[in-house]
C-alpha positions as a LaTeX table, in Angstrom:
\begin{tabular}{lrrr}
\hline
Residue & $x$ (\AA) & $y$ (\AA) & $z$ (\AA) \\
\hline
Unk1 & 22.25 & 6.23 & 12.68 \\
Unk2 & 21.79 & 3.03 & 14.59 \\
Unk3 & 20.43 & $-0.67$ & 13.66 \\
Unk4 & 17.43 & 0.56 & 14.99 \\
Unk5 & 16.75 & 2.31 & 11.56 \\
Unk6 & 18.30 & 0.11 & 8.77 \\
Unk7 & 15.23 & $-0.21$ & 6.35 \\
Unk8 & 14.63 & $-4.27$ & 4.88 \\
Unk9 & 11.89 & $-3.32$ & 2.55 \\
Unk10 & 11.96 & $-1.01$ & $-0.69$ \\
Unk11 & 8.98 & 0.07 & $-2.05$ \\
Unk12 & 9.62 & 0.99 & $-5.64$ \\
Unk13 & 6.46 & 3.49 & $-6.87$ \\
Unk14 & 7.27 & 2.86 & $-10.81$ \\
Unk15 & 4.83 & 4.93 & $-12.05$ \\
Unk16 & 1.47 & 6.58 & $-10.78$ \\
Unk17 & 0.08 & 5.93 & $-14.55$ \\
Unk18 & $-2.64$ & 2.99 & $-14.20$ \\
Unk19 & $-5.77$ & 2.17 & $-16.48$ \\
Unk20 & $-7.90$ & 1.60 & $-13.59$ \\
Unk21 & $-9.77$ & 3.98 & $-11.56$ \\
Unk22 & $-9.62$ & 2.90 & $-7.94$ \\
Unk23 & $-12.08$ & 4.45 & $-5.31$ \\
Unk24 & $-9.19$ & 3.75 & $-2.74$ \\
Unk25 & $-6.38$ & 4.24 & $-4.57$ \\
Unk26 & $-3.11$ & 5.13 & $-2.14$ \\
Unk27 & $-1.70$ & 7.38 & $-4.67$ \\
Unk28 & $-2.02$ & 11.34 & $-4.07$ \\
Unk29 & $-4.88$ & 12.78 & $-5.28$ \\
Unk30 & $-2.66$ & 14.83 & $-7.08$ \\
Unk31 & $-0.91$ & 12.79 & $-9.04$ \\
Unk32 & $-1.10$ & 13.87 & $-12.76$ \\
Unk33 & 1.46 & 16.70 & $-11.00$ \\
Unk34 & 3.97 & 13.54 & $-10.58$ \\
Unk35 & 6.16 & 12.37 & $-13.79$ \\
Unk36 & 7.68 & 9.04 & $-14.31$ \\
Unk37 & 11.32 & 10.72 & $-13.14$ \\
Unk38 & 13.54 & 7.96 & $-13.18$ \\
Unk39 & 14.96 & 6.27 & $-15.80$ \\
Unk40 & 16.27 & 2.68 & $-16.34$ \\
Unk41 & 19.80 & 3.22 & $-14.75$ \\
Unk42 & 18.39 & 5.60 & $-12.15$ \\
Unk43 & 15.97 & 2.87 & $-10.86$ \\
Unk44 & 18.74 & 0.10 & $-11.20$ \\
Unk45 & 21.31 & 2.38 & $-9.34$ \\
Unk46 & 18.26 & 2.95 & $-6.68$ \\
Unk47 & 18.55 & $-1.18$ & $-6.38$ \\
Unk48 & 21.63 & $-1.40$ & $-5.62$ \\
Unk49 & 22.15 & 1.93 & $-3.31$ \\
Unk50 & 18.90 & $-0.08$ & $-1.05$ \\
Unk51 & 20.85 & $-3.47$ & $-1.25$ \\
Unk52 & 24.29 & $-2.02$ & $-0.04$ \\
Unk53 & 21.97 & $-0.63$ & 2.82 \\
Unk54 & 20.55 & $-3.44$ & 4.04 \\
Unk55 & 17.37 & $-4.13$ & 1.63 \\
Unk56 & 15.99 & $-7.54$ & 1.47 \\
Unk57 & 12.85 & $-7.09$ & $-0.44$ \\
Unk58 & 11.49 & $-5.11$ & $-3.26$ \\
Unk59 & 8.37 & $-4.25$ & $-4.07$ \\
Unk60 & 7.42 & $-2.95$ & $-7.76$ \\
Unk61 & 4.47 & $-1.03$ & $-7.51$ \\
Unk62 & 2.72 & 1.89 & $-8.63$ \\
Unk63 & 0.31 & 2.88 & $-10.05$ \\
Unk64 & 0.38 & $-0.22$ & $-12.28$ \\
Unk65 & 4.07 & $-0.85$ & $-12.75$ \\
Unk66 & 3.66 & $-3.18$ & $-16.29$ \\
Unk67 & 3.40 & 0.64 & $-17.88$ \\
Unk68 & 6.99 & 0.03 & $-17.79$ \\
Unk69 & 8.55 & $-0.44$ & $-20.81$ \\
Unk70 & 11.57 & $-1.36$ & $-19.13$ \\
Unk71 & 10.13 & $-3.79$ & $-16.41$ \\
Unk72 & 12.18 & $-6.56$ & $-17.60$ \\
Unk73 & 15.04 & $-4.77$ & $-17.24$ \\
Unk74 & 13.90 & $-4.27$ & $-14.15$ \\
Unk75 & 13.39 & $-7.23$ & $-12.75$ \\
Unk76 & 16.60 & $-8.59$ & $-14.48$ \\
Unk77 & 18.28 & $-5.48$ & $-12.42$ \\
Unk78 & 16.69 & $-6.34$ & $-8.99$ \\
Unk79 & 17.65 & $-10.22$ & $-9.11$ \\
Unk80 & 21.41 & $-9.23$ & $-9.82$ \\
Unk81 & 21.31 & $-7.35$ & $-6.64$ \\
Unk82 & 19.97 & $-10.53$ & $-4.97$ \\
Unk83 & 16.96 & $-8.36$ & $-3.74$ \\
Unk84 & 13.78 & $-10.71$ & $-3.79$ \\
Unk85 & 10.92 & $-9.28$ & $-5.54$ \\
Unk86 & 7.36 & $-8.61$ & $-5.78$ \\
Unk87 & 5.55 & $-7.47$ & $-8.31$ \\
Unk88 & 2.11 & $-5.84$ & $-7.41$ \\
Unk89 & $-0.17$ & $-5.36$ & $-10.19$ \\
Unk90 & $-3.97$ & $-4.93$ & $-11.06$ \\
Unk91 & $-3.08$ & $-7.45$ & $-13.89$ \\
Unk92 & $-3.70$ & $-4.94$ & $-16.10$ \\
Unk93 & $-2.82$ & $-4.77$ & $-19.05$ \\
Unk94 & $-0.67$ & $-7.72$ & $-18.54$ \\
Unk95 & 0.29 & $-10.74$ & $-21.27$ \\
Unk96 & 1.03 & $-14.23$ & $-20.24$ \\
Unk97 & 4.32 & $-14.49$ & $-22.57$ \\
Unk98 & 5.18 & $-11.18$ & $-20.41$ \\
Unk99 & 5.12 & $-12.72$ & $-17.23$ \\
Unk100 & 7.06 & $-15.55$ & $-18.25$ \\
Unk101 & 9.36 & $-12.90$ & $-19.27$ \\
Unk102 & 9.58 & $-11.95$ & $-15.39$ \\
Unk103 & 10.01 & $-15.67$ & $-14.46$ \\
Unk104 & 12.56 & $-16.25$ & $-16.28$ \\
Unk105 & 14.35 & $-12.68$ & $-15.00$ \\
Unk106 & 14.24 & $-13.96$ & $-11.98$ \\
Unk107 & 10.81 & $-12.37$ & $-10.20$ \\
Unk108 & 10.02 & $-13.87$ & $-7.49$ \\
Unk109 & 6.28 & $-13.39$ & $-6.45$ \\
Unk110 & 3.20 & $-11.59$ & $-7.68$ \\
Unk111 & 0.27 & $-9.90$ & $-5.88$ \\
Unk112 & $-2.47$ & $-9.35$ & $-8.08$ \\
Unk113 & $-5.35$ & $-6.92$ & $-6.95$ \\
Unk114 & $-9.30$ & $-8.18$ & $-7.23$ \\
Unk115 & $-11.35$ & $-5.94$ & $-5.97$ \\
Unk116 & $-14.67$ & $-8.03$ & $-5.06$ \\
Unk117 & $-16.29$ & $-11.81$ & $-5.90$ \\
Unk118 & $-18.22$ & $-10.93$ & $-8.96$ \\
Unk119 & $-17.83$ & $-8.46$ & $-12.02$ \\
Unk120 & $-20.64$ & $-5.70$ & $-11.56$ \\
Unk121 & $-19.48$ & $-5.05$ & $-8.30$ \\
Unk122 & $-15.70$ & $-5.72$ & $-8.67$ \\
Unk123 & $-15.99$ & $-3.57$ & $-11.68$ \\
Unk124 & $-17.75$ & $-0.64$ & $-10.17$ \\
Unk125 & $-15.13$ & $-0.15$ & $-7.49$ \\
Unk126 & $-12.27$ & $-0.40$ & $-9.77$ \\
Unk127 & $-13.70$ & 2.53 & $-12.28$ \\
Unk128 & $-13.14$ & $-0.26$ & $-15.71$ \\
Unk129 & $-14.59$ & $-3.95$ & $-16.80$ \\
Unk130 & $-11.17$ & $-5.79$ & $-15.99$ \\
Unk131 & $-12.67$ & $-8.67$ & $-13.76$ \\
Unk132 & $-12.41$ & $-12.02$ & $-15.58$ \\
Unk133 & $-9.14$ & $-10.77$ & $-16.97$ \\
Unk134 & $-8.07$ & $-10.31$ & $-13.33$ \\
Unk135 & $-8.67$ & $-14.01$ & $-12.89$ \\
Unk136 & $-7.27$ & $-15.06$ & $-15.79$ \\
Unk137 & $-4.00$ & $-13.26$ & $-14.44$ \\
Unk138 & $-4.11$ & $-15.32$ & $-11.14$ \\
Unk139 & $-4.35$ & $-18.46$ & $-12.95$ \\
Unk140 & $-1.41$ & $-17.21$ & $-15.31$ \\
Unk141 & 0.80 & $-16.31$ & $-11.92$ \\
Unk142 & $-0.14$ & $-20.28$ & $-10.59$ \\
Unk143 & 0.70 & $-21.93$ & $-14.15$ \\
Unk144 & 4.32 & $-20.27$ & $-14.65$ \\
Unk145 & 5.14 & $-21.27$ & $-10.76$ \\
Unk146 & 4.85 & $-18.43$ & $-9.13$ \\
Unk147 & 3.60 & $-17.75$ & $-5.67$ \\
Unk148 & 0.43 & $-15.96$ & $-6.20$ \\
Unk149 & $-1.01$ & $-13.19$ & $-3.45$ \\
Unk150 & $-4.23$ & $-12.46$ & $-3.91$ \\
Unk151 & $-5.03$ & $-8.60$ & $-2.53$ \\
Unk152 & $-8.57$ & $-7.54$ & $-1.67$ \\
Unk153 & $-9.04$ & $-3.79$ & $-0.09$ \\
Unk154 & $-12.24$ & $-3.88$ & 2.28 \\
Unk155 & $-14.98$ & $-1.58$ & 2.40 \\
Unk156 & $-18.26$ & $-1.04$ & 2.89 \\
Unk157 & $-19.64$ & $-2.49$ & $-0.22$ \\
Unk158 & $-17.72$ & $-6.23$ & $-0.39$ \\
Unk159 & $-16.81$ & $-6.34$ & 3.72 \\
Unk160 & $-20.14$ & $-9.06$ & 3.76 \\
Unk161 & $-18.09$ & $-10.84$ & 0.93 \\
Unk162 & $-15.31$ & $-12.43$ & 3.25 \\
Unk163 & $-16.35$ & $-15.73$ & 2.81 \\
Unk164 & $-16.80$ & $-15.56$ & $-0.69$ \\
Unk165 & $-13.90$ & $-14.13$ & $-1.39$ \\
Unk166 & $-11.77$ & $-17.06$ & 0.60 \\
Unk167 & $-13.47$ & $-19.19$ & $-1.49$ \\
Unk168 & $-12.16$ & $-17.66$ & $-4.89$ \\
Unk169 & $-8.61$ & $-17.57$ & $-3.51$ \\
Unk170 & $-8.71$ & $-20.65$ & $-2.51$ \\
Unk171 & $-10.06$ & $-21.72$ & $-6.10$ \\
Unk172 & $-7.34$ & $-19.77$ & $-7.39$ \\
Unk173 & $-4.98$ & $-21.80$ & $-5.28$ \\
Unk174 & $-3.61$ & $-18.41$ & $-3.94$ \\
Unk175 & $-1.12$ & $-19.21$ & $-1.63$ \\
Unk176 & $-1.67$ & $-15.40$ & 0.34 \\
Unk177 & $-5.00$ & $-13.75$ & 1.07 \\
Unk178 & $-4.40$ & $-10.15$ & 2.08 \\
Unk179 & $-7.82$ & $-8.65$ & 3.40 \\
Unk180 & $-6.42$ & $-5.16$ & 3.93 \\
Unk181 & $-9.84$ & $-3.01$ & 5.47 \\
Unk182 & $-9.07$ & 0.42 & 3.48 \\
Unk183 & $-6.45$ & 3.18 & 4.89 \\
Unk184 & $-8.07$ & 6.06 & 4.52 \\
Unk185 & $-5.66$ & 8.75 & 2.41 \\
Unk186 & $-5.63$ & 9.82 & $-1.01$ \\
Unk187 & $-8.34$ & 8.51 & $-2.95$ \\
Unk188 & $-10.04$ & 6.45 & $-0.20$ \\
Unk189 & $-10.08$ & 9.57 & 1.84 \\
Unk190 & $-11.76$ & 11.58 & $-0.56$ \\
Unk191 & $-14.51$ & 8.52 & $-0.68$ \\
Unk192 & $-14.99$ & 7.75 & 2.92 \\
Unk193 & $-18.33$ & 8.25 & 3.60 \\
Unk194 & $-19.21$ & 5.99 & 0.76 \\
Unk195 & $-16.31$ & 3.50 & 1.98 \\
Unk196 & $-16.18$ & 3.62 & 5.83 \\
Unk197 & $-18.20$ & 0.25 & 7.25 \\
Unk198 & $-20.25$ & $-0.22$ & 9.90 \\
Unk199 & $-18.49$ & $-1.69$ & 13.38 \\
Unk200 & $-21.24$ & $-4.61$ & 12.98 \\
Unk201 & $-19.74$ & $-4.98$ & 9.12 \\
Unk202 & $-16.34$ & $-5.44$ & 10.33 \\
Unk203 & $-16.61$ & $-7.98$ & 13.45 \\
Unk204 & $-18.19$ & $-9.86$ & 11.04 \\
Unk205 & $-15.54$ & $-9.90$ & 8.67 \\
Unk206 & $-13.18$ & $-10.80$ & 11.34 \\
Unk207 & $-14.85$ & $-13.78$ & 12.42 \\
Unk208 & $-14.88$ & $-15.27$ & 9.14 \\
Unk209 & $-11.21$ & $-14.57$ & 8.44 \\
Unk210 & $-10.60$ & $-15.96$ & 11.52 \\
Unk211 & $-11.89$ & $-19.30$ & 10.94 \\
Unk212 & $-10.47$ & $-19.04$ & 7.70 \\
Unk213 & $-6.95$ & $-18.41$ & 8.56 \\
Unk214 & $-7.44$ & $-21.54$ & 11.56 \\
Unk215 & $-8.86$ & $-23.89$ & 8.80 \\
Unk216 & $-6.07$ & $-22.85$ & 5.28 \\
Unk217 & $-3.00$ & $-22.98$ & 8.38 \\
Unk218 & $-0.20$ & $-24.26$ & 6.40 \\
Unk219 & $-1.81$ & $-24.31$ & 3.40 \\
Unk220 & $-2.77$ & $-20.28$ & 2.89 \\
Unk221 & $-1.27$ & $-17.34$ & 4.29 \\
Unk222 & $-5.19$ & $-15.15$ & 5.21 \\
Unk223 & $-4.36$ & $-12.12$ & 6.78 \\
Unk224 & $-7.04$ & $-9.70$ & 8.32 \\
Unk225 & $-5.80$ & $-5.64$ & 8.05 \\
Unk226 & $-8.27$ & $-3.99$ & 10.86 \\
Unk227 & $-8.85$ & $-0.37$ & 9.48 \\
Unk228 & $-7.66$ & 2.13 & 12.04 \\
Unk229 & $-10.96$ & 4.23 & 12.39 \\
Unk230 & $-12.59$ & 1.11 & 14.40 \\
Unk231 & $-9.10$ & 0.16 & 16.69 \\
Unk232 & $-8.16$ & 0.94 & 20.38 \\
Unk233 & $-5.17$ & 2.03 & 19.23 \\
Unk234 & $-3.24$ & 2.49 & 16.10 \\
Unk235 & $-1.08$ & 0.69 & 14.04 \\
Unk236 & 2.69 & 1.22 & 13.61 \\
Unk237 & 2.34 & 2.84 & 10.09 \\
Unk238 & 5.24 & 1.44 & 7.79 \\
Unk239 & 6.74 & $-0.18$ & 11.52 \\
Unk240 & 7.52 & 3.05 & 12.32 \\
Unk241 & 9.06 & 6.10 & 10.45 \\
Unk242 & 11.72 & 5.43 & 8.64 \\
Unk243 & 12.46 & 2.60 & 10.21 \\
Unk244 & 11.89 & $-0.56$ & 8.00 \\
Unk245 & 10.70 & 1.05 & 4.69 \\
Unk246 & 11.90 & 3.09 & 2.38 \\
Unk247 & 9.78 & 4.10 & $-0.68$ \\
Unk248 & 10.82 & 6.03 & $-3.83$ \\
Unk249 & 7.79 & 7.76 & $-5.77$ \\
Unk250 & 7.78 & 8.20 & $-9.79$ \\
Unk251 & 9.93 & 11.00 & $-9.62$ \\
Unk252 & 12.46 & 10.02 & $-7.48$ \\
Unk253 & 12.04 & 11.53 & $-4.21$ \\
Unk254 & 12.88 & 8.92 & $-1.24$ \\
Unk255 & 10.08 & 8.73 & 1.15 \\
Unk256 & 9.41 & 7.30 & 4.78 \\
Unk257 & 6.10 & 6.29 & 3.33 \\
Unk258 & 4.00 & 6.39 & 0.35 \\
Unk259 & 1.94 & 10.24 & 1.40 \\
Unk260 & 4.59 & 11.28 & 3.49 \\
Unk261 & 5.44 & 14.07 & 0.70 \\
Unk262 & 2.02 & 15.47 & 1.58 \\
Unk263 & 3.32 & 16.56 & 4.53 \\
Unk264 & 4.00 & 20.82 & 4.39 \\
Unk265 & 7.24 & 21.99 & 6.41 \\
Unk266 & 9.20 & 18.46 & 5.23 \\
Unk267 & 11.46 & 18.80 & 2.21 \\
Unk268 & 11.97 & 15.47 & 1.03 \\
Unk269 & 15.40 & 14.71 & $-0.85$ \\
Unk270 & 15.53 & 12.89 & $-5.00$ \\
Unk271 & 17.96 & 10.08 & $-5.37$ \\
Unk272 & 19.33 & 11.39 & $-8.37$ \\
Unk273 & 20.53 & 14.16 & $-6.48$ \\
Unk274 & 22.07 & 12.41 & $-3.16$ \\
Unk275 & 22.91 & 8.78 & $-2.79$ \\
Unk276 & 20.22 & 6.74 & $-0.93$ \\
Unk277 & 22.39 & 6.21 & 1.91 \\
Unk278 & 22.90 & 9.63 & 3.04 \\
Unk279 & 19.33 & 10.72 & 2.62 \\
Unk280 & 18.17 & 7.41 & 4.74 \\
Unk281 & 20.72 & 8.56 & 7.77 \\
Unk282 & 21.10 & 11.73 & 7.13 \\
Unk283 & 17.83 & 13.75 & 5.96 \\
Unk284 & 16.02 & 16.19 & 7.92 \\
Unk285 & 12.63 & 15.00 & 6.87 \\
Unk286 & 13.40 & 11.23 & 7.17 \\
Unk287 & 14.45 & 12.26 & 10.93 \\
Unk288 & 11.62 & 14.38 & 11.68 \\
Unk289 & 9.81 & 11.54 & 13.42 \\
Unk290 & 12.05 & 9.03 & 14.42 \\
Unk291 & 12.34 & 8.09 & 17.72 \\
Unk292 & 10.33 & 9.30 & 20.59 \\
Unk293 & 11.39 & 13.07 & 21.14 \\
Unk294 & 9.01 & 14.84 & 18.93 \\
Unk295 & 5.92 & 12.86 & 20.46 \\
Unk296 & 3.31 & 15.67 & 22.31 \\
Unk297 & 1.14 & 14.18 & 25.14 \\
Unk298 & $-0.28$ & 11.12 & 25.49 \\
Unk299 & 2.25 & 9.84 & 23.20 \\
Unk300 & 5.44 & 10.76 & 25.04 \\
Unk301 & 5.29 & 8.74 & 28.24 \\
Unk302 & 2.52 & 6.00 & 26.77 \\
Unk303 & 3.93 & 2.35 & 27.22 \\
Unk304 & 2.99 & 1.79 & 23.66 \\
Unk305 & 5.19 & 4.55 & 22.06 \\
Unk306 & 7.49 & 1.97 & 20.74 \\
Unk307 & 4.88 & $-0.29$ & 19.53 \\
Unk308 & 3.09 & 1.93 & 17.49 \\
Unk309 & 5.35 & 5.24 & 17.23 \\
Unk310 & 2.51 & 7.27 & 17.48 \\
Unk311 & 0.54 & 6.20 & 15.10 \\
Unk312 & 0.10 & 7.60 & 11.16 \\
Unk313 & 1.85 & 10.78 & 10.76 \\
Unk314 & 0.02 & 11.15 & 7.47 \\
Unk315 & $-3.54$ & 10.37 & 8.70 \\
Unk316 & $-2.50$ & 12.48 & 11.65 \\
Unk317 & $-1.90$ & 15.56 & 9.51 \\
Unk318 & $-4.92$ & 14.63 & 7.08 \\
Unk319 & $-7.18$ & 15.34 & 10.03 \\
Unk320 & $-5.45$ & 17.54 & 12.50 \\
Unk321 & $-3.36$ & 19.41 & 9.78 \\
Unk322 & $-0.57$ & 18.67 & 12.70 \\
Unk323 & 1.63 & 16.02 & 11.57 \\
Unk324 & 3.19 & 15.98 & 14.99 \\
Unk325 & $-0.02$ & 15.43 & 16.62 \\
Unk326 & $-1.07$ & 12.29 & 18.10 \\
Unk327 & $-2.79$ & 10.03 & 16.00 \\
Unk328 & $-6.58$ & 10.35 & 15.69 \\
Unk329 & $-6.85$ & 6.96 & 15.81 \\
Unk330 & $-5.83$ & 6.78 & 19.05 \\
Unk331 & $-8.70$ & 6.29 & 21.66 \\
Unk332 & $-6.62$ & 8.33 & 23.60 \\
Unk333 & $-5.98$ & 10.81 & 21.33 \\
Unk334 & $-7.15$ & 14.52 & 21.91 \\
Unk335 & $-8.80$ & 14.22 & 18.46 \\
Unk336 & $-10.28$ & 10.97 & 18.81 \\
Unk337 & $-13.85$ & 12.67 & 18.33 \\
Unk338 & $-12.67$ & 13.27 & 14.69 \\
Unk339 & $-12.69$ & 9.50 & 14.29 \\
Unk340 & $-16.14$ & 9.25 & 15.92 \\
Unk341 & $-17.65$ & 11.69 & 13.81 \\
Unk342 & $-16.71$ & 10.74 & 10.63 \\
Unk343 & $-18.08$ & 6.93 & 11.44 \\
Unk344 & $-21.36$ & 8.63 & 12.46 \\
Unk345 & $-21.02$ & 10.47 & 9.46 \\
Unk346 & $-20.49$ & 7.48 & 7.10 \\
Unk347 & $-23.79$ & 5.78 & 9.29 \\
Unk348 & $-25.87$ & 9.42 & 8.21 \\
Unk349 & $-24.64$ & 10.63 & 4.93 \\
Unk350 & $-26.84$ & 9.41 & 2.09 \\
Unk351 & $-24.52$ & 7.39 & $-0.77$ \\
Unk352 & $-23.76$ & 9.81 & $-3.19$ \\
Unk353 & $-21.60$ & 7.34 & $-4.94$ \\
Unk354 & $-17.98$ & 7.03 & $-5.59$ \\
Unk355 & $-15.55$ & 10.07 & $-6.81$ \\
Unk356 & $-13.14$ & 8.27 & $-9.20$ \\
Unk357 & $-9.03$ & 8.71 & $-9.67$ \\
Unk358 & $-8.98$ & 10.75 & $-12.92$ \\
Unk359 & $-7.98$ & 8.71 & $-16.17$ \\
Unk360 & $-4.46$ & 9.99 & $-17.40$ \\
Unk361 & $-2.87$ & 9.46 & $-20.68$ \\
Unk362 & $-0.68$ & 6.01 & $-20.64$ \\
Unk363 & 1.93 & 7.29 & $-22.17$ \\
Unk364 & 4.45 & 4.46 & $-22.11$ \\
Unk365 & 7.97 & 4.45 & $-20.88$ \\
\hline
\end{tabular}
């Protein structure tokens, strides 16, 4: 396997157990079938297996990955690999003397998750009353010296927020605004009539994060996620197919991205059953879509192949049930009139209101 496919990101899936609700939630919709598989040592010898491969950064997510017992260790584990580290986290349930904890382990950033400006709606979208504890978590972050980034998934409901929403990261002194428009899989796909915006909605949006990003320059990081339903073309999910990422769910399978193992006809390998290494260069299902060979038409002689690699595999199969197929996304896409439909669909359907991730016991490990 070339340089071409040597990953620089980890994305570490701790857990899928969370005490919020999410509308959007990334994680399968499935996911009381998932245990927390991996124990201390298998999750510090998944550190160092990434490291020895060429991993830079680490990102401890879930789920919300302070259900963790063993975070500390952890953390302590990921800084003697010299790996830097994020923690994302809804905040929730979170202590300040905890996050000092992490400081002084050696963590190096943390993203917290708010999902609107104000509680009732915030609240409402995230299934629990965990607002002004939420900001109380981003101050936390800023008064231990951390580098705070401030995540806010757009929809529908909060897109006319945008400038209200710079505002409280910029009160929080966040030093990254991520305004990622929702992907829609997992939970946000089961919600996406309530979800999808209007093309009016988002252009809107844009134009305030725009002048946003020209007016923080230097000072905050505002980034603007365009959602794939309303682009030309699509985005280079994960920069490609096992490429740059690797991701590792709760129980230990190794993963090209976070719903690839919702994919039928792949058998994806468990790192406590083959070193990391050899499943990165080596697996069948990690080099199912690498590369340019198994692209159908338009795909295969498109100028853009290696810019976006075809597009989501995942969203691909979610609406085609061909993961091989060409995106949807794609205006050039063969299936492209699945994309239409579903925003005139969003436009028609009457809001039935949200279908919520299902609350699972925290049991703690």
């Amino acid at each position: 396997m070339s340089d071409e496919y040597r990953p620089y990101t980890l994305v570490a899936e701790l857990t899928y157990r969370c005490p919020l609700r999410c509308v959007y939630c990334s994680n399968p919709v499935e996911y009381t079938r998932h245990t927390d598989g991996l124990d201390t040592a298998d999750w510090l010898r998944v550190f160092r297996e990434a490291e020895e491969l060429g991993v830079v950064q680490l990102h401890l997510t879930g789920g919300e990955p302070v259900l963790r017992d063993d975070l500390e260790a952890l953390v302590e584990g990921a800084r003697a690999a010299d790996l830097y580290t994020n923690l994302i986290t809804s905040g929730i349930p979170l202590s300040r003397e905890r996050l000092a904890r992490f400081r002084s382990l050696g963590l190096d950033n943390v993203q917290v998750s708010i999902q609107d400006v104000a509680a009732p709606s915030s609240d409402r979208v995230a299934g629990a009353r965990v607002f002004e504890r939420k900001l109380q978590v981003a101050r936390w972050v800023k008064e231990l010296g951390f580098p705070l980034t401030l995540n806010v998934v757009l929809h529908r409901e909060n897109l006319g927020h945008v400038e209200e929403i710079v505002a409280l990261a910029e009160a929080l002194a966040a030093d990254r605004l991520e305004l990622a428009n929702t992907q829609y899989v997992g939970w946000a796909l089961v919600n996406r009539r309530v979800l999808l915006p209007t093309a009016a909605q988002l252009d809107g949006a844009r134009r305030v994060s725009a002048a946003a990003h020209a007016r923080l320059r230097g000072k905050m990081e505002v980034l603007f996620v365009m959602p794939d339903y309303y682009s030309e073309f699509p985005k280079a999910c994960m920069d490609g197919w096992a490429r740059r990422f690797l991701v590792v769910s709760p129980d230990g399978l190794a993963l090209p991205c976070h719903a690839a193992h919702t994919l039928p006809g792949l058998v994806f390998e468990n790192v406590k059953d083959r070193p990391l290494e050899a499943i990165w260069r080596d697996s069948p299902a990690f080099n199912a879509f690498r590369g340019d060979a198994w692209m159908p038409e338009p795909c295969k002689s498109c100028e853009r192949r290696a810019i976006d690699f075809g597009g989501c595999r995942c969203q691909a199969y979610l609406l085609t049930k061909n993961a091989a197929a060409t995106d949807p996304a794609c205006s050039l896409s063969p299936d492209h009139g699945l994309i239409e439909a579903a925003r005139q669909e969003a436009l028609s359907a009457p809001d039935d209101g949200f279908e919520y991730r299902a609350p699972r016991p925290a049991v703690r490990k």
